[in-house]
Phi, psi and omega in degrees: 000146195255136180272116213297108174258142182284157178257156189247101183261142184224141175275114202240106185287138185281155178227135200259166201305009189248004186245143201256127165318148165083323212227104187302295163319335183297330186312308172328151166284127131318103153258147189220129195231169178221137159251125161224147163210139196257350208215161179282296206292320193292297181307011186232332176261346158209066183352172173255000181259345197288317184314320212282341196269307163315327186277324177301314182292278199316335161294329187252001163260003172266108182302324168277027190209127177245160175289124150260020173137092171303113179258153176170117207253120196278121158082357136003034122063127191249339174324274171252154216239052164260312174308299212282119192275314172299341147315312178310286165011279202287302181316353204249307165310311181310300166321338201273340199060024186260021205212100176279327193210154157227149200236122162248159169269342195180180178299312215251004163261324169267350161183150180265321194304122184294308193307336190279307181317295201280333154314295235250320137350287197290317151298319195273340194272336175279030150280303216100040163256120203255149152264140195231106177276126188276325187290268172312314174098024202254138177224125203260052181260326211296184192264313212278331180345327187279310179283329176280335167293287167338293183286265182319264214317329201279312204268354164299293186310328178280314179288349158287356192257316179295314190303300204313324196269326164334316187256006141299276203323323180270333146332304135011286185273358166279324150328275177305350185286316206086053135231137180257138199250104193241169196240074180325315185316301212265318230246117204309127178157268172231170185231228175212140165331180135254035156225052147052028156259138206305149157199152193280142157284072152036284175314313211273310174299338166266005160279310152272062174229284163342282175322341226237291163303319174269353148328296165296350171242045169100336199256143173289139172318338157287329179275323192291336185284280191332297205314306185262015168268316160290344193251339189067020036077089179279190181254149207302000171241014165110346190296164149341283208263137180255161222237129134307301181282346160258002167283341187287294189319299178313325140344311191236021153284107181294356150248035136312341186239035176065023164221172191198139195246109208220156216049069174279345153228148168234168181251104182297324193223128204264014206250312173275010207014048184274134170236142177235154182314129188268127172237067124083035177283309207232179196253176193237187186218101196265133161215130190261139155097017182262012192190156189305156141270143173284338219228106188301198194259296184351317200263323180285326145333319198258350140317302190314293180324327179284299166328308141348288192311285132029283173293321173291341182285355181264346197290149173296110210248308204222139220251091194250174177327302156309352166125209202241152167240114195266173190288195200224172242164131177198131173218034156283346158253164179282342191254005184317142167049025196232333188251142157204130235280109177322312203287300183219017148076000158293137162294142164275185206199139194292130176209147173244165185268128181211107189253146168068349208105331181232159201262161185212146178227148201230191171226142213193122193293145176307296217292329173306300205319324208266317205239006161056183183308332161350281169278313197218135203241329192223038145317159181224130193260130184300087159317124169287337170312288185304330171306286180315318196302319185308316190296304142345283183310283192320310201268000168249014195277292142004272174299319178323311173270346152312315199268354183288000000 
């Protein structure tokens, strides 16, 4: 018979990875705190300077506890941790291993997203690094933290969804008042009152006049970005270099001609805040007449138009294996858009010649240039010389009968 021996269980107390032989500070906790406020109303009841100047005292009045670091992001978005630079920051330490514990006031100070709350949580507990949420009283080493975390951010969030449709609702209704609401800072031009009404900046405004102006007289939105680029001429945010497509757009603004067009985008997801162009998903709002014009309606109508015009010449003229080929928009010659081809009805286009040394510039239907005898067969290319002379001959043929 075998004799029963007792056994001896001895408990070996965890010593957590940050404490150290020998060295009494090491002994310290790194506490790290995070702060945010997002809102004007949040900044008048619990500042942004009051959290930081509250976690300081208190981290530095905690006998286990050294500052490892206020993080803390002013005016921020809690909807995603992509913005909050300091928040990156503080995760990064953590990662770094420069961070033992981190201290928030709530959930919704540290993320509305849930998805985001729990990445980054899930990161920080394989450091053994716990967020301790003050508000809930939640520290997220404990076994229920997770599940309790879960159930608050999810309900952070849906109220982060409310606020989001609450302040669209009120937008909205700002809208149906006929007040319009633009991001003055970016827009040439104009600025705003102190009763958030468009009124011109003078300066700003002979410019998009200017603009307006070298449009109509032929030149494409790139040449006009040159134009005002050889000259140094910044742009309403100081750059160098100016954008084609926002001299286009400035083009095709209507409240350049006093009137204004708003929820021209919406916002599909209140989580990313991504907006895409409303192509008649939500409803729009036209309000005519609400602030001076740079651009009388007359001048801005006949761009539109040019613009049209323009625009038909980008239409798909010829149809090949490979997808389609379009034409070129060009008002860099006097005869630019002006010639066009008996035979197929494509413009012609400025081409030089160049035999012997010496060069020559002639015209030419596109559709030959681009499709040989193929499209087209019996276009005939046009001397430019001869072209002026003609031109010349009519208009002084003209004054000759005028002056009779």
């Amino acid at each position: 018979m075998l004799q029963t021996i007792k056994k001896n269980i001895s408990v070996i107390p965890t010593v957590p990875a940050h404490v150290a032989e020998g060295s009494q500070q090491s002994k310290l906790l790194r506490v790290a705190a995070y702060c945010r406020v997002s809102t004007l109303q949040e900044q008048q009841e619990s500042s942004y300077e009051a959290q930081v100047n509250h976690y300081r005292e208190k981290i530095q009045n905690h006998p286990g506890w050294k500052l490892a670091g206020i993080y803390a992001d002013d005016g921020k978005s809690a909807t995603s941790t992509k913005k909050r630079l300091d928040f990156q920051a503080m995760i990064e330490d953590c990662m770094a291993g420069k961070i033992d514990m981190v201290l928030t006031k709530s959930i919704s100070r540290f993320a509305r997203n849930t998805v985001d709350a729990l990445t980054n949580i899930r990161k920080l507990k394989e450091k053994n690094i716990p967020v301790i949420f003050e508000k809930e009283s939640i520290n997220t080493m404990e076994g229920s933290g997770e599940l309790l975390l879960t159930i608050l951010s999810s309900q952070a969030q849906e109220e982060s969804r409310n606020i989001s449709e609450n302040c669209h609702w009120g937008i909205v209704r700002k809208f149906e008042e006929g007040k319009v609401m633009v991001n003055h800072s970016r827009f040439l031009g104009y600025t705003k009152d102190k009763d958030g009404n468009l009124v011109i900046v003078p300066e700003e405004a002979q410019l998009v006049r200017r603009i307006y102006k070298l449009y109509l007289e032929g030149n494409s939105s790139y040449r006009i970005k040159r134009i005002l680029e050889a000259e140094g001429i910044p742009t309403v945010t100081g750059k160098k270099t100016w954008s084609a497509t926002t001299i286009d757009r400035m083009l095709s603004n209507e409240k350049y001609m006093g009137d204004a067009l708003q929820q021209k985008t919406y916002t599909v997801d209140f989580l990313t805040k991504k907006k895409v162009k409303n192509n008649g998903i939500v409803p729009q709002y036209y309000i005519e007449n609400d602030h001076e014009a740079i651009i009388p309606k007359e001048l801005f109508y006949r761009v539109q138009e040019e613009k049209a015009r323009r625009a038909a010449i980008y239409k798909p003229a010829v149809k090949r294996k490979n997808g389609l080929q379009k034409g070129k928009y060009s008002g860099k010659y006097v005869l630019s858009n002006l010639l066009y081809c008996g035979e197929c009805g494509q413009p012609y286009r400025r081409q030089v010649w160049s035999k012997y040394g010496v060069k020559q510039a002639v015209w030419r239907c596109d559709n030959r240039l681009k499709n040989g005898k193929k499209r087209c067969k019996y276009s005939p290319t046009l001397k430019e010389k001869t072209l002026h002379t003609a031109i010349m001959t009519a208009i002084n043929s003209v004054a000759e009968d005028q002056g009779r």
